[in-house]
C-alpha positions as CSV (number, residue, x, y, z in Angstrom):
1,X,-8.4,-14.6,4.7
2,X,-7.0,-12.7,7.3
3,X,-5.0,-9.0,6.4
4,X,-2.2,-6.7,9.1
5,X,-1.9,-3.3,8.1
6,X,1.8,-3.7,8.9
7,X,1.7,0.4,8.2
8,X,-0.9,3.4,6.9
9,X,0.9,6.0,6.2
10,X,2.4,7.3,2.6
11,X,6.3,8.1,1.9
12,X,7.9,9.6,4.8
13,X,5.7,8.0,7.4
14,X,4.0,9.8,10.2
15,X,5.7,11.9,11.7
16,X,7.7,12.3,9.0
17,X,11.3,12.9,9.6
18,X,11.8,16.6,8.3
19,X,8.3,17.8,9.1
20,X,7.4,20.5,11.4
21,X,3.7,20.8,10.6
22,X,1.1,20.7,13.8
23,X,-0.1,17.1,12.9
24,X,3.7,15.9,13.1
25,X,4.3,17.8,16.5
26,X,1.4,15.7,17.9
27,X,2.4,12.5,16.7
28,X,6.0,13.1,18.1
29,X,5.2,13.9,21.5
30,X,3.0,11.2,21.3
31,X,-0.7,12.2,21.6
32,X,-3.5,9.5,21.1
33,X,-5.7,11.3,19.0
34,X,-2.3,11.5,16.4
35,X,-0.7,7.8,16.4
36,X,2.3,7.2,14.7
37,X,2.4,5.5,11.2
38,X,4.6,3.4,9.5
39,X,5.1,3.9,5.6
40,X,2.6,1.3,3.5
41,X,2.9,-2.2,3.7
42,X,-0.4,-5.1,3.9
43,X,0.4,-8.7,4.9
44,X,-2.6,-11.5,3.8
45,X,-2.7,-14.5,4.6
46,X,-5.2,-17.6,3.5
47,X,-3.7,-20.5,6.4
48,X,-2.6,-18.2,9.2
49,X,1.0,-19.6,8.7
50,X,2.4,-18.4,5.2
51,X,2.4,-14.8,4.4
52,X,2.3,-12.3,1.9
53,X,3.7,-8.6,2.0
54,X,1.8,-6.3,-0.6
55,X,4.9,-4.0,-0.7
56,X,8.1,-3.5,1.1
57,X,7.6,-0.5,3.1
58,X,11.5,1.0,3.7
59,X,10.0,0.6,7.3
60,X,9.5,-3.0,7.4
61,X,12.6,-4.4,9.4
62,X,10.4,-2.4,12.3
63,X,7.1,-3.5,11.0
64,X,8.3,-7.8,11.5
65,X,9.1,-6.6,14.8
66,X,5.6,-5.2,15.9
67,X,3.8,-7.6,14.0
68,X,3.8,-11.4,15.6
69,X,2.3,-13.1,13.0
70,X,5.8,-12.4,11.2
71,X,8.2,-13.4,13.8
72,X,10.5,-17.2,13.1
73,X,9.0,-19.9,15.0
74,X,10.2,-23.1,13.4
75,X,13.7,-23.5,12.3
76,X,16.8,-21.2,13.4
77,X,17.1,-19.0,10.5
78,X,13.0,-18.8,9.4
79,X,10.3,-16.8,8.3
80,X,6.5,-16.8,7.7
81,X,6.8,-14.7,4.7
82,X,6.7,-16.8,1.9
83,X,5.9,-13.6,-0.7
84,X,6.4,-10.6,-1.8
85,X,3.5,-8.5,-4.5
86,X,4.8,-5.0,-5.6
87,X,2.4,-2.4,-6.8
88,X,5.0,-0.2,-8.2
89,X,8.7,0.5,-8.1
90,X,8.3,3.8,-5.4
91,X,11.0,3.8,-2.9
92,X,8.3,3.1,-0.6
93,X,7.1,-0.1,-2.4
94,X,10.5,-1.7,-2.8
95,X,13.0,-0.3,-0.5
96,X,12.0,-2.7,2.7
97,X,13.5,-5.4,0.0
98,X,16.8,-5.0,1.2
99,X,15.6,-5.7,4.9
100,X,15.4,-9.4,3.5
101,X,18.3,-10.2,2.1
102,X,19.9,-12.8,4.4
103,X,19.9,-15.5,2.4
104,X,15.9,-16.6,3.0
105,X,13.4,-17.9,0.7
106,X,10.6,-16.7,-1.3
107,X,8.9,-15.4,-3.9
108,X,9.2,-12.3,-5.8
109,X,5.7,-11.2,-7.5
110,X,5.6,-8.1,-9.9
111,X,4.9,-7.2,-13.2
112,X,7.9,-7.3,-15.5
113,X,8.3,-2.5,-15.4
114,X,9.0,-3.2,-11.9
115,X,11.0,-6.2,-12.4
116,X,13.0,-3.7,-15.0
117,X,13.5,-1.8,-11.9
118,X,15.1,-3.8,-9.8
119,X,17.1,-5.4,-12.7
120,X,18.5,-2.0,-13.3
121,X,19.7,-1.1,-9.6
122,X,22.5,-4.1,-8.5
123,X,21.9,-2.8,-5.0
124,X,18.8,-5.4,-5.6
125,X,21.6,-8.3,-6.4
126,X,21.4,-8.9,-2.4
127,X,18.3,-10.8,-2.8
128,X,20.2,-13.7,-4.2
129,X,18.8,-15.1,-7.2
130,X,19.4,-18.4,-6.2
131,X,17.5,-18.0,-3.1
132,X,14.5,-15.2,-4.5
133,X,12.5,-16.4,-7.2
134,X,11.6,-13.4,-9.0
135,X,8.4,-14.2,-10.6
136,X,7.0,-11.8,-13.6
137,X,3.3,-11.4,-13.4
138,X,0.8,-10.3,-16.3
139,X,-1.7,-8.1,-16.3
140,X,-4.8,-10.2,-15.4
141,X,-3.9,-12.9,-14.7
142,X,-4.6,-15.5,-11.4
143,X,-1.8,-16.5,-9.5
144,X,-1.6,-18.7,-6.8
145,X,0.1,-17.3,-3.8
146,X,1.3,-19.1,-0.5
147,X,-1.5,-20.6,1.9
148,X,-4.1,-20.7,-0.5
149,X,-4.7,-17.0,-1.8
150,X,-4.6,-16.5,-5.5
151,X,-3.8,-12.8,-6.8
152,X,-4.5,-10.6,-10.0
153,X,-2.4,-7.9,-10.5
154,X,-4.3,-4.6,-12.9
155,X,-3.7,-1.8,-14.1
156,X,-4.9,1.4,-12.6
157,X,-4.4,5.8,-13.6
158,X,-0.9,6.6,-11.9
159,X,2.4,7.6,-12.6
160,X,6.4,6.3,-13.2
161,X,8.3,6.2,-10.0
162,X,9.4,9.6,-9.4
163,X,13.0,9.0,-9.4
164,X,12.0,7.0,-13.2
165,X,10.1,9.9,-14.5
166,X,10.0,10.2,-18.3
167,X,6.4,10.9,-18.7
168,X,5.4,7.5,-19.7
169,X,1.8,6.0,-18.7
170,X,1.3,3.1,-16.6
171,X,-0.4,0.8,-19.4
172,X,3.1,-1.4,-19.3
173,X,2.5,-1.9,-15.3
174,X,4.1,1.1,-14.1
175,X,1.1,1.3,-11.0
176,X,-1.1,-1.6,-10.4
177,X,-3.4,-2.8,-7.9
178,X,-3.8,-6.1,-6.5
179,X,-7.0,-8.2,-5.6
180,X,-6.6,-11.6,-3.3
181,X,-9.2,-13.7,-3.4
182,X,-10.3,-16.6,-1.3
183,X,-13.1,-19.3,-1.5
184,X,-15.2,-16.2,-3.0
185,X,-13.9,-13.5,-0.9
186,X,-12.0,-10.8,-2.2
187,X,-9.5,-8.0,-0.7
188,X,-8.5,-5.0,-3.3
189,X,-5.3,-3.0,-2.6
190,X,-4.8,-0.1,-4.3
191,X,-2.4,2.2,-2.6
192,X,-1.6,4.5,-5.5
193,X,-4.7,5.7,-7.9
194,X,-5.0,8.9,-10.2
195,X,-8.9,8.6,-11.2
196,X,-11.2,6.5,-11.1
197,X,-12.3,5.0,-14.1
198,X,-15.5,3.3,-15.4
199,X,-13.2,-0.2,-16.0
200,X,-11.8,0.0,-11.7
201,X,-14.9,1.2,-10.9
202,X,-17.2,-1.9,-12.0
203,X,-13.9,-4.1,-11.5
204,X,-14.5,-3.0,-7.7
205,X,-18.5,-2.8,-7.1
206,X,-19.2,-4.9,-4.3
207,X,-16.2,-6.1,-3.4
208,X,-16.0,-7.2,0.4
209,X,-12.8,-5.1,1.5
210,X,-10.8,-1.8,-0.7
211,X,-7.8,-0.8,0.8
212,X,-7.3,2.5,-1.1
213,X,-5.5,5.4,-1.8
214,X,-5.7,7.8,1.5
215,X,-2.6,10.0,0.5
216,X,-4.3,13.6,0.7
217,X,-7.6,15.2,1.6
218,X,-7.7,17.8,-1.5
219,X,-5.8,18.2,-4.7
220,X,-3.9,20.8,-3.8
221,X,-3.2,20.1,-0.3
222,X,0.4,19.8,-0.5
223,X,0.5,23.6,-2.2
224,X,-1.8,25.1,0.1
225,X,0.0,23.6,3.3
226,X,3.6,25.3,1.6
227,X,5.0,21.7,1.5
228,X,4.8,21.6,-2.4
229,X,4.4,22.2,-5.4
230,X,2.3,19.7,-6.9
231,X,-1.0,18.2,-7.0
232,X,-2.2,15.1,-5.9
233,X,-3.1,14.0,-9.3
234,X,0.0,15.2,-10.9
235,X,1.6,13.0,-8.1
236,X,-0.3,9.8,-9.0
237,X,-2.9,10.0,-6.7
238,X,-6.6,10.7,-5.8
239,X,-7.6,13.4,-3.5
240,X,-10.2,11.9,-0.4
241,X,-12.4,14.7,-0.8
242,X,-14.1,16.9,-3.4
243,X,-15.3,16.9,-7.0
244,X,-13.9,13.5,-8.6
245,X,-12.2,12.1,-5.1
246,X,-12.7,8.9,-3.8
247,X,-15.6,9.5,-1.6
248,X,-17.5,10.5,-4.6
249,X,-15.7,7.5,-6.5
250,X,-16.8,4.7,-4.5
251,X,-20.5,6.3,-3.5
252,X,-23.2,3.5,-4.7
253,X,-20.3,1.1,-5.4
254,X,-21.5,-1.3,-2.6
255,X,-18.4,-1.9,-1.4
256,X,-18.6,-3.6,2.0
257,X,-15.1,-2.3,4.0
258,X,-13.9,0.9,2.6
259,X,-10.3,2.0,4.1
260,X,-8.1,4.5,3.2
261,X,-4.1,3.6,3.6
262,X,-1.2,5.3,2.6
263,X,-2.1,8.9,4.1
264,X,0.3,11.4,3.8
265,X,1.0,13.1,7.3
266,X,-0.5,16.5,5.8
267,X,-3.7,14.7,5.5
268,X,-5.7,15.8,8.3
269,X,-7.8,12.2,8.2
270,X,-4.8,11.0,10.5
271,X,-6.0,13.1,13.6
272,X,-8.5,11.6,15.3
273,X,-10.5,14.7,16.2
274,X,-10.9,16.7,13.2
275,X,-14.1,17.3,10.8
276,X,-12.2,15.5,8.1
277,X,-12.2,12.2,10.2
278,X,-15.5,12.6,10.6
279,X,-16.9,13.1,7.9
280,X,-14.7,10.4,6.3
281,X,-16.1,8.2,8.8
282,X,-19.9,9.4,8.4
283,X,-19.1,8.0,4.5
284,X,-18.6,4.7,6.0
285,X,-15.1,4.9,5.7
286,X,-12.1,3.5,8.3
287,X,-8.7,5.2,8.3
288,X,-6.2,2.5,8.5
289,X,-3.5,2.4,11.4
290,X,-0.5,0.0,12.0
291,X,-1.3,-2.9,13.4
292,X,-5.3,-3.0,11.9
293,X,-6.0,-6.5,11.5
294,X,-8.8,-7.3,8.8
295,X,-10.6,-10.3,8.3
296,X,-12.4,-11.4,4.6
């Protein structure tokens, strides 16, 4: 099984658009040690000819470009993406959807929330349902993807879209992850996470790759930087470091890749030369970047 970062980064990308912050001014003018990252998106692939997208990054249009494995290369109007796998209905799972809607085939994976979603919003009605088999996906259950991959979609702690907020819980599929397996070997994605809890934590002891929640450092990162007002947690996600955060999470889990993905460009993890990538990297940890190709 073979997996492209096609980008690392959380909502708003790296540099984000609006952002003045130090690690934004050093991705801008383009130094090394602070790439550039595209908002979240994984493609997997079993044959090395059919491909999946876990998410549509509102970035992906420039994501195909960069990324060869995605370019046409049989008929005139073609694609190797065959499928699509949503984790939730954030603008930055679902808004690269609308890069694909000339008319080309595939499959639509989610669990029927996120479905909801999209059936609500007729801005979705370019995919053309005639073309884009929208496929509702249960909780648990193994499906058979393109080239020989089969997913199970699960729940894990996270939130309602932020723009859906009513202060439900994600038990109806609100946040998910998603585990591809093949001949044995599985890949976890789990870009969104709250907590860790004792179910996700045995569901993902020794797994061979986790691509997890990166989006900030500490809880309260986002308040203490004057970029926010909220926490991490009440934002749907994990903190990297501290009491409860995913170092601590995963330590003794025997998980053989550990990477973190969608990073949020406050995250100091993103810059190469700070104590925070080191000691992220002492923890056996790699900090995903666009382009990161990962065999399973």
């Amino acid at each position: 099984m073979r997996a492209i970062v096609l980008g690392a980064a959380a909502g708003g990308g790296f540099p984000q658009w609006n952002s003045n912050a130090e690690a934004c001014r050093r991705a801008r003018a383009g130094d090394p040690l602070a790439p550039a990252r595209t908002q979240a998106s994984v493609a997997v692939s079993g044959d090395g000819a059919s491909w999946t997208l876990l998410n549509a990054s509102p970035d992906l249009r420039q994501q195909i470009a960069e990324t060869r494995e995605l370019h046409p290369t049989t008929a005139l109007r073609s694609t190797p993406i065959a499928a699509v796998v949503l984790t939730s209905g954030e603008v930055d799972s679902v808004a690269g959807l609308l890069n694909l809607r000339e008319r080309q085939p595939f499959t639509l994976f989610a669990t029927a929330r996120i479905h909801a979603v999209l059936d609500a919003n007729p801005i979705f009605n370019v995919l053309a349902r005639d073309v884009v088999a929208r496929r509702v996906v249960a909780l648990e259950q193994d499906i058979a993807l393109p080239g020989g991959l089969t997913l199970r979609l699960f729940s894990v702690t996270g939130k309602v879209a932020l723009y859906l907020e009513d202060n439900a819980d994600d038990d109806d599929g609100d946040t998910v992850g998603a585990c591809i397996t093949q001949h044995g070997r599985s890949l976890y994605y789990v870009p969104a996470c709250a907590a860790m809890t004792p179910t996700l934590a045995e569901r993902l002891r020794g797994a061979d790759a986790v691509m997890f929640d990166g989006t900030l450092w500490r809880d309260d990162e986002m308040i203490q930087a004057g970029l926010g007002l909220k926490t991490g947690r009440r934002m749907g996600h994990m903190s990297v470091a501290g009491e409860g955060g995913t170092m601590q999470a995963f330590a003794g889990l025997g998980v053989a890749r550990k990477i973190l993905l969608h990073i949020n460009n406050s995250n100091p993890v993103l810059l190469a030369d700070t104590p925070e990538r080191a000691e992220v990297e002492r923890d056996g940890w790699q900090v995903a970047f666009d382009g990161m190709r990962v065999e399973v």
